[in-house]
N, C-alpha and C positions, 0 to 999 in steps of 0.2 A: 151701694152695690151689694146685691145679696153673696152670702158668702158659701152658700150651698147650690146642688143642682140636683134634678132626681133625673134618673137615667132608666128609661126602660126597657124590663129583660126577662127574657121567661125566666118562669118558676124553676123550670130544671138548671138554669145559669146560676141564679139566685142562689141557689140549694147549694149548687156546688161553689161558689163562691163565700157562702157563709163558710160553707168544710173546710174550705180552703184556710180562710181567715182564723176558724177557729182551734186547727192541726195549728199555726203560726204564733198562735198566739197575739194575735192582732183582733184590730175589729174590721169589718167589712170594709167602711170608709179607710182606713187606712192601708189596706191591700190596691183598693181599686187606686187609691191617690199613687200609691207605690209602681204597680204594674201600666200605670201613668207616665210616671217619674222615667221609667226604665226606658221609654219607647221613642226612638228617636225618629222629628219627620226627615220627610225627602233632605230639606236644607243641610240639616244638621247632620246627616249621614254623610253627605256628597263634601261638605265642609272634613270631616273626620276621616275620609277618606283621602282626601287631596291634600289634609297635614300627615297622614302615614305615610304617603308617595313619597310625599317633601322630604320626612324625616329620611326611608331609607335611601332615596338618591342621593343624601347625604353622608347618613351611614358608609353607604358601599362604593362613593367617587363615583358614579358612572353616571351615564344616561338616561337611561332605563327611561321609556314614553311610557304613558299609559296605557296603548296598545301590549306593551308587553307583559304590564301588570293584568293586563286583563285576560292573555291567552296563559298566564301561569295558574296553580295549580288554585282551587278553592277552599282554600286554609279554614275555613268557615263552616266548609258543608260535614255534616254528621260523619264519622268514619265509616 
């Protein structure tokens, strides 16, 4: 199994992606493998989310549905 792959991007991604890497102190491959690393799919969100529920229905003894997690407030979005 090869251990590399090349990925195609404009010039202007590139560019800024080297900047990126190189303000970091990193190299190119090790950014993209990172901002890789960092990016969770569908599963894996929908998993992290349904052990947070778990935990505070816990936390807080109640019942709390999902519905209600879902009409509260978006703890997430930009202030």
């Amino acid at each position: 199994m090869r251990e590399t792959a090349s990925i195609r991007v404009s010039w202007q991604t590139r560019d800024h992606l080297a900047q990126v890497a190189k303000d970091r102190g990193v190299t190119v491959r090790q950014l993209v493998e990172q901002l890789a690393a960092d990016q969770l799919t569908l599963e894996q969100a929908a998993e992290r989310m349904a052990a947070v529920r778990k935990d505070l229905r816990e936390r807080m003894g109640g019942t709390l549905g999902d519905e209600q997690f879902v009409k509260g407030p978006d703890v997430l979005a930009p202030p």
